[in-house]
C-alpha atoms as one frame of an Amber mdcrd trajectory, in Angstrom:
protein
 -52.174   4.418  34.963 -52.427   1.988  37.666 -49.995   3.572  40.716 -49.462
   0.039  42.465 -47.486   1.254  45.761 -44.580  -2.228  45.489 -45.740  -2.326
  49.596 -49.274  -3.565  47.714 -47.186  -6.248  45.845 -45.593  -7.630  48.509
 -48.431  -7.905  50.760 -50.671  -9.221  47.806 -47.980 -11.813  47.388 -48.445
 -12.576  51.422 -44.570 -11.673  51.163 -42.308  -9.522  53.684 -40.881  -6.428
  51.689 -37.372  -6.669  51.435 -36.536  -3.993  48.823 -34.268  -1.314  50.172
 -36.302   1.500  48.868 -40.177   2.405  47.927 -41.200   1.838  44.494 -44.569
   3.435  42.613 -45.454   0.885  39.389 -47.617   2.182  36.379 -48.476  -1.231
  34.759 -47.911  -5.054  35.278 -46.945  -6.389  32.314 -45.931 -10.411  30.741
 -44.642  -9.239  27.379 -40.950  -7.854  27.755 -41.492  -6.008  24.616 -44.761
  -3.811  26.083 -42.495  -2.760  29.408 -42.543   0.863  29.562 -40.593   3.290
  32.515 -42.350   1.982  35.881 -43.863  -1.221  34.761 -44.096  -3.986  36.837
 -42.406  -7.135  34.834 -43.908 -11.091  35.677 -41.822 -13.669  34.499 -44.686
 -16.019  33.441 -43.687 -19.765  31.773 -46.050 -20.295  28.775 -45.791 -23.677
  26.819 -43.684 -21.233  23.960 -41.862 -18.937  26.172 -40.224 -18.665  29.394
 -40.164 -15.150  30.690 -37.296 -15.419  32.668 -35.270 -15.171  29.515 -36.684
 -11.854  29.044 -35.960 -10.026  32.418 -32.971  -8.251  31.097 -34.918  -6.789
  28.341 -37.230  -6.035  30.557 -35.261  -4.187  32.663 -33.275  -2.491  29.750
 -36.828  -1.602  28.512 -37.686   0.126  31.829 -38.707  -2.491  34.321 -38.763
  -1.008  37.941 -39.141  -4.595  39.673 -39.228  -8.532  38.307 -41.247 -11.241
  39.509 -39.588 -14.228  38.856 -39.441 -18.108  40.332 -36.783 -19.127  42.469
 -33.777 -20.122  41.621 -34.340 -19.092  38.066 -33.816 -15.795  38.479 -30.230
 -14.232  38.276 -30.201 -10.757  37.979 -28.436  -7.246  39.575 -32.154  -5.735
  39.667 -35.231  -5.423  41.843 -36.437  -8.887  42.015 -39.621 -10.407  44.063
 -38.730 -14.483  43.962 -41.893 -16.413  44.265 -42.683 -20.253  43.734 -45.282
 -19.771  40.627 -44.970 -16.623  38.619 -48.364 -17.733  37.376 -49.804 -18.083
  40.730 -48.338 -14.823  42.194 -50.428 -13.071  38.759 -53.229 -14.516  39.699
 -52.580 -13.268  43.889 -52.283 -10.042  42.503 -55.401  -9.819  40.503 -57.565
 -11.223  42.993 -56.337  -8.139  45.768 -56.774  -5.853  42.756 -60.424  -6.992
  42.534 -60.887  -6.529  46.293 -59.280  -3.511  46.899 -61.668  -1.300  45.042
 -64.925  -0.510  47.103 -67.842  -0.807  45.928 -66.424  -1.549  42.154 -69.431
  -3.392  40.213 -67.825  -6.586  38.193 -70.067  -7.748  35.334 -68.646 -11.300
  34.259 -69.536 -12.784  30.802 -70.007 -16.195  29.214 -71.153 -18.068  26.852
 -70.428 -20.324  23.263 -70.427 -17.144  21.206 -71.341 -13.085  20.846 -68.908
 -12.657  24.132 -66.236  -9.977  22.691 -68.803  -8.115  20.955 -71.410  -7.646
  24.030 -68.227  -6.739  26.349 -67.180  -3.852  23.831 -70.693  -2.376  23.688
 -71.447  -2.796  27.237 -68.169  -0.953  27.584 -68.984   1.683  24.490 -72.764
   2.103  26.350 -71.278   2.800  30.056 -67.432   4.491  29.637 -68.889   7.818
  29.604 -70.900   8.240  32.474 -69.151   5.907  34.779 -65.803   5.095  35.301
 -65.340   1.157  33.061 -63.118  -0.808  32.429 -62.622  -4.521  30.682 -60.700
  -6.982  29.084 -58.394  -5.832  26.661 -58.773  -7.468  22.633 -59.549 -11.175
  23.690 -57.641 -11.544  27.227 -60.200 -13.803  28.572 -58.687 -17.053  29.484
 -56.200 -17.865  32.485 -53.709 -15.025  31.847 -55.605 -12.341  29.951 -58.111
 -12.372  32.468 -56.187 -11.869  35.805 -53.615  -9.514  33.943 -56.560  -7.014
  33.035 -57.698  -7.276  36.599 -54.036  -6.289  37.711 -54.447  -3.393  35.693
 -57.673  -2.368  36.332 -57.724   1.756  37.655 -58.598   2.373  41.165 -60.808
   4.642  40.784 -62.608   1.936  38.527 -66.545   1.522  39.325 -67.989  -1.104
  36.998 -65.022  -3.661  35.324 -66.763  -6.157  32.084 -64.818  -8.954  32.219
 -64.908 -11.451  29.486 -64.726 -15.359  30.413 -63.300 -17.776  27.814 -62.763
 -21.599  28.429 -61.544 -24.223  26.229 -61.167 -27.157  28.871 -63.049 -28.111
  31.929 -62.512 -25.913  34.816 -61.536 -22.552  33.598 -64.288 -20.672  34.351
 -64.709 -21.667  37.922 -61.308 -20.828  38.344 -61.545 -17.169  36.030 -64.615
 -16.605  38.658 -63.141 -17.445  41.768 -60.569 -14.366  41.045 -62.900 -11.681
  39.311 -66.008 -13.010  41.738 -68.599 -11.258  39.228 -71.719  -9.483  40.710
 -73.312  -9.617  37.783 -73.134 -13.418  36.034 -73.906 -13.133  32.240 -74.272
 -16.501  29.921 -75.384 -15.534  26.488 -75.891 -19.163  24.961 -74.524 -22.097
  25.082 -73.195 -23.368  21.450 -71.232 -26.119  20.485 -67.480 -23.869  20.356
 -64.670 -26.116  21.838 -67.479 -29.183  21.989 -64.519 -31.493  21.302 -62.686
 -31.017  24.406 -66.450 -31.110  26.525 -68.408 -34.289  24.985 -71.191 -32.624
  24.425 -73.483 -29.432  24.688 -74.528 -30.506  28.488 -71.208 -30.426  29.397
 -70.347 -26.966  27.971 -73.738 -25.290  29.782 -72.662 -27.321  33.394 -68.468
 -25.674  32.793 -70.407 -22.138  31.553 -72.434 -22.488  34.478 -69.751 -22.648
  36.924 -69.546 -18.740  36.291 -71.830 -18.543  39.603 -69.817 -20.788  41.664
 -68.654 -17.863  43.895 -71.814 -15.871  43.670 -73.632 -14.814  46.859 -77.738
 -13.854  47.138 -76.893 -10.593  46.719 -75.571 -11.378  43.230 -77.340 -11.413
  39.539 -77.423 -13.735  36.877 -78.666 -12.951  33.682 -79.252 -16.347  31.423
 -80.632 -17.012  28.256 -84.236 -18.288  28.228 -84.309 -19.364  24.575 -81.564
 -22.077  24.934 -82.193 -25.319  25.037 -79.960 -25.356  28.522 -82.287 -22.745
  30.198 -83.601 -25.054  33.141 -80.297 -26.744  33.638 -78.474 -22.948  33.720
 -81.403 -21.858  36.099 -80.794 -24.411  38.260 -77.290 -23.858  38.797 -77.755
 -20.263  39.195 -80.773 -20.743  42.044 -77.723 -22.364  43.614 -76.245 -19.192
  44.745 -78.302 -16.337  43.708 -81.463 -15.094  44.230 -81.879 -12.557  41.616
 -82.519 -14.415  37.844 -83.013 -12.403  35.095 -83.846 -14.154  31.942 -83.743
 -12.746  27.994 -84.462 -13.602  24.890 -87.696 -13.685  22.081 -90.271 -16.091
  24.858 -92.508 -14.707  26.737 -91.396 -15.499  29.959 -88.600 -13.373  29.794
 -87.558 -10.566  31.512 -85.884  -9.125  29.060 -87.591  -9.453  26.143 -87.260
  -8.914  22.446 -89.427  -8.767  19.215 -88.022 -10.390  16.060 -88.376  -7.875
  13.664 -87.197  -9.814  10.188 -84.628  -8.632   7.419 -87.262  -6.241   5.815
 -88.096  -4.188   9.377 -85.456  -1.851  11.073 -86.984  -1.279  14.196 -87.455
  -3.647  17.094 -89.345  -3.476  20.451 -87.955  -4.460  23.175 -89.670  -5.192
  27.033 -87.673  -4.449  30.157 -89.515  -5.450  32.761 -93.004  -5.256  31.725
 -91.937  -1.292  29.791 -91.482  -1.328  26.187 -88.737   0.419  24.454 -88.370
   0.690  20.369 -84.974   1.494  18.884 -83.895   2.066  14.999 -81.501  -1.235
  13.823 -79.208   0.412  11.795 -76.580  -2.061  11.094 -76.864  -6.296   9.557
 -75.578  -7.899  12.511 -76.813 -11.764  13.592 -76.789 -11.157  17.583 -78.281
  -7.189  17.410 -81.203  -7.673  19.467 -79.467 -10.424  21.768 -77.123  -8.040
  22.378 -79.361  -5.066  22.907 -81.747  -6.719  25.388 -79.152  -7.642  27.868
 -77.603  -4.156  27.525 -81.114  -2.933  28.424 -81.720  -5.406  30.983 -78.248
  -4.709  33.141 -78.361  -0.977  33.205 -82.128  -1.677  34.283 -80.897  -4.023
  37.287 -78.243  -1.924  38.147 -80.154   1.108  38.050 -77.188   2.785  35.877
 -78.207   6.127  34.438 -76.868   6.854  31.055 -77.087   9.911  28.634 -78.200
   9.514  25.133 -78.816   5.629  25.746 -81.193   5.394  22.868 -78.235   6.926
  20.844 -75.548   5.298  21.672 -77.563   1.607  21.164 -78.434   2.737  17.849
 -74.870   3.591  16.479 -73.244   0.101  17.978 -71.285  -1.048  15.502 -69.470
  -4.824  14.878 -65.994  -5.170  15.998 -62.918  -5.909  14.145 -63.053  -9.755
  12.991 -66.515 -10.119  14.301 -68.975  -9.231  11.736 -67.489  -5.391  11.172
 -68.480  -4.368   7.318 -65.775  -2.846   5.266 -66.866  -0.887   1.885 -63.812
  -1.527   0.148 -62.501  -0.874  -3.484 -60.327  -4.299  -4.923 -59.193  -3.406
  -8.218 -61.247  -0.446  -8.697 -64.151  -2.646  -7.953 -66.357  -1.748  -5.239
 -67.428  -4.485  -2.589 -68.410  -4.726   1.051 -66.543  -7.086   3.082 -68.024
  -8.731   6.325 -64.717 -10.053   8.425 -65.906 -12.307  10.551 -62.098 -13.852
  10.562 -61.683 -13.637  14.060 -62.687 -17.277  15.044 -65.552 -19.286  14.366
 -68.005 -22.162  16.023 -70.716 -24.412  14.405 -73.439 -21.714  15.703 -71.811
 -18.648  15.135 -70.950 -19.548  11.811 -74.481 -20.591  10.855 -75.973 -17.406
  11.882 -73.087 -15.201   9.755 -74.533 -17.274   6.802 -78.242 -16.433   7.498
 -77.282 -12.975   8.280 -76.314 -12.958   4.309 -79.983 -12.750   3.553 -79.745
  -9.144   3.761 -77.643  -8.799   1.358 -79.288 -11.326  -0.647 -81.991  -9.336
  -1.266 -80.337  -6.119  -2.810 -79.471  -8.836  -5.426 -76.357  -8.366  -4.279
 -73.390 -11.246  -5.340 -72.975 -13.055  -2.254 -69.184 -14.844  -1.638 -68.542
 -16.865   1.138 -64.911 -18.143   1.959 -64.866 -20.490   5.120 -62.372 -21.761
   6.707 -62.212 -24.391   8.930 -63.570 -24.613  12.994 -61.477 -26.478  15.520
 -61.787 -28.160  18.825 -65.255 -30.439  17.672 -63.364 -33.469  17.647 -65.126
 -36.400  16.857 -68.128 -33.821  15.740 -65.881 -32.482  13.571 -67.319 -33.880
  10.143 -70.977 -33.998  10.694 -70.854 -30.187  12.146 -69.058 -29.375   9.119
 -71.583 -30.920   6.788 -74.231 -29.355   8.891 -73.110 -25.770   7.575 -73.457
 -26.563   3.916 -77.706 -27.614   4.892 -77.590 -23.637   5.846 -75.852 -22.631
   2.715 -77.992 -24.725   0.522 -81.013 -22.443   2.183 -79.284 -19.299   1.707
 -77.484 -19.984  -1.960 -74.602 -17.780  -2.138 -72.728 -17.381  -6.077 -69.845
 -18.260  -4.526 -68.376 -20.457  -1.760 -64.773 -21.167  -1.032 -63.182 -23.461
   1.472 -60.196 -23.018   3.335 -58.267 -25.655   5.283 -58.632 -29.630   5.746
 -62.065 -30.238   7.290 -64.065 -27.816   5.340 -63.571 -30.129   2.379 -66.445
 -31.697   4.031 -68.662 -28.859   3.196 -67.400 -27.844  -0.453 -67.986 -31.589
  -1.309 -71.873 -31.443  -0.281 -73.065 -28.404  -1.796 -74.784 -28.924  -4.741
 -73.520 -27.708  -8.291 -76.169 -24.657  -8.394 -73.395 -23.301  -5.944 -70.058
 -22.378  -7.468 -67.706 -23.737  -4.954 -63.901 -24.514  -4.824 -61.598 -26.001
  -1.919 -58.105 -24.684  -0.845 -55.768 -25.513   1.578 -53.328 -22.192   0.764
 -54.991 -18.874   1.278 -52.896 -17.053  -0.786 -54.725 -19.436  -3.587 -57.995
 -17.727  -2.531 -57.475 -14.209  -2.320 -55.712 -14.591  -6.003 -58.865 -16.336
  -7.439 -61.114 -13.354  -5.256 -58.959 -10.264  -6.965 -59.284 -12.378 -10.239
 -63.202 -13.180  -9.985 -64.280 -10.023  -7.829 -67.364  -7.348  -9.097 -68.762
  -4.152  -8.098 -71.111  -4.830  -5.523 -70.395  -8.301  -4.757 -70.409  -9.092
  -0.650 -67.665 -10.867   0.364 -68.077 -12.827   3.899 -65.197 -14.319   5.424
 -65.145 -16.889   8.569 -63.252 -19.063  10.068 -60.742 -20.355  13.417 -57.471
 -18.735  13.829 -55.344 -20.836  12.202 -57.003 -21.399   9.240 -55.472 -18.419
   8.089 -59.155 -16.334   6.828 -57.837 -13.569   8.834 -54.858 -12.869   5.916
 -57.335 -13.160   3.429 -59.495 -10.481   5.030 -56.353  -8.009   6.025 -54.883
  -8.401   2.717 -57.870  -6.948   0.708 -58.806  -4.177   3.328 -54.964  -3.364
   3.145 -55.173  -3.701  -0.729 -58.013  -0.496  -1.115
């Protein structure tokens, strides 16, 4: 609960308070349908919805005030009329983020592993100091300010994930949550379509330090072929660069241990630590080592640290393993159906290979990745080199450009194209085996992520 004082709002907003009475607000909320007694309701345009439509269900639903744009908004209620709904979110979020004293903002980057390093960080810290972070995937333009307008006061460290699709969102995502602590963990080839190239996607991820001062960290990856170009940028404005990854020259370094090997050694700083990898999981140790690196930096102490890193789990739609029964057959299901990229897809196929060798049935249905435009073929066909290495049973593609990859795998692979996923998850409860592992990736709308419900739902 939040307790925004509506004097805050208005003086956020640079506006003179003109309500007749004092108001307390729990939340601030976009979605009509979320408002609950108290709330705070902005009346944001999207390119689907208009929120102004919704301010009498907002109200009806509890609303205490409205922020709406001028001359749009006709209503008996509370209102705050503004110029830019959007903008007056954003005004809000950034006197959030400077209200709280002393409040430690980690900000996080990158092509991939994102999501899943914000939820551990946040599973690792929430219990000896007060965190909070992004909500599901509310990392982009709205997501991210909104979280920071909800963020607790008594709030000491806030993860905030960073997401960009076109140039310029993340120097304007870091100009509001101005991070402390700058975090890039690679730079892939995820939205490469809309960037040119690579280069371009490590000079927009890079913008992350923009608004950094000296006192400020960065924390970049030393393996990627960017390093010296996100160095560079960083040197800019900080003075503090903390590298990871499996080189030497790291300062956060980690020890590859194989498929066969559980444990893995980390160095922090010149001290070693070993921990027990419990789980299959393609970014463990990336993961891990910046975990162990930040709480080192910040000189956070936590309880039961060598604990809690050994029972992280995957999240939902990001590698998370579900022993299921379909049809009274036992399987284990690895939904990876949130989204997917050239490089995180590649590593969720060579993650199979521990799987592979419980001579376990290995099934792969892909679906397709977006946003690589003219890319888009060749980074397709690039995938099916990896599966060729790996040799899953099974492989079956979803969608219209992995076509590309069904048609280049040779015929030692059993492999069939769709474009209807209610096709595949017929053929998978017809085909399916005790034992088999079934992996599942692809974007949002290539519709993996029915394919994936609809057999956890089916147990």
């Amino acid at each position: 609960m939040n307790n925004w004082d509506i004097n805050e709002i208005f003086l956020a907003l640079n506006l003179k308070n003109n309500f007749n009475r004092n108001l307390k607000i729990k939340n601030i909320v976009i979605d009509s349908k979320k408002i609950k007694k108290g709330d705070l309701f902005i009346a944001i345009k999207g390119k689907k919805f208009d929120g102004h439509k919704f301010i009498d269900e907002a109200f009806k639903n509890g609303a205490s005030a409205v922020i709406g744009e001028k001359k749009r908004v006709i209503a008996n209620f509370p209102v705050i009329s503004v110029d830019d709904t959007k903008k007056s979110l954003i005004d809000i979020a950034t006197f959030s983020r400077k209200r709280i004293k002393d409040l430690i903002v980690v900000g996080i980057t990158g092509s991939t592993g994102k999501t899943t390093l914000k939820e551990w960080l946040f599973s690792i810290l929430k219990d000896d100091y007060k965190t909070y972070c992004n909500y599901g995937n509310f990392n982009n333009e709205i997501g991210m300010p909104l979280t920071l307008c909800n963020m607790p006061l008594k709030s000491q460290i806030c993860i905030l994930e960073m997401g960009m699709n076109n140039k310029g969102e993340i120097k304007r995502l870091a100009k509001i949550a101005r991070p402390n602590v700058n975090i890039i963990t690679n730079i892939g080839t995820a939205h490469v379509g809309n960037l040119i190239n690579r280069k371009g996607i490590a000079r927009e991820k890079s913008d992350i330090f923009f608004y950094s001062n000296q006192k400020d960290y960065s924390i970049i990856p030393s393996d990627d072929e960017f390093y010296e170009l996100l160095k560079i940028k960083a040197s800019k404005k900080v003075n503090s660069i903390y590298t990871f990854g499996k080189k030497k020259i790291s300062t956060f370094q980690y020890f590859d241990s194989g498929y066969e090997d559980k444990k893995v050694k980390f160095k922090i700083f010149d001290k070693d630590y070993n921990f027990q990898k419990k789980i299959s999981f393609n970014n463990w140790e990336n993961n891990v080592v910046v975990i162990l690196g930040l709480i080192k930096v910040l000189n956070l102490k936590i309880k039961y640290l060598k604990k809690k890193i050994e029972q992280l789990k995957p999240i939902e739609g990001r590698g998370k393993l579900h022993s299921i029964k379909v049809n009274n057959k036992k399987i284990v299901l690895i939904d990876e159906s949130y989204n997917s990229s050239p490089d995180s897809l590649k590593k969720s196929i060579e993650n199979l290979k521990y799987f592979k060798k419980n001579q376990r049935r290995i099934i792969c249905i892909i679906g397709d990745m977006l946003e690589l435009g003219k890319n888009s073929i060749k980074m397709h066909i690039e995938v099916s080199e990896i599966l060729k290495k790996v040799k899953p049973e099974i492989v079956y593609t979803l969608g219209k450009h992995t076509s590309n990859i069904q048609k280049d795998l040779p015929k030692t692979i059993k492999s069939h194209h769709f474009v209807n996923y209610k096709k595949i998850y017929n053929e998978i409860t017809r085909i399916i085996k005790t034992n088999d592992v079934i992996m599942i990736k692809g974007s949002n709308s290539s519709k993996v992520n029915f394919i994936s419900k609809q057999l956890i739902e089916s147990e």
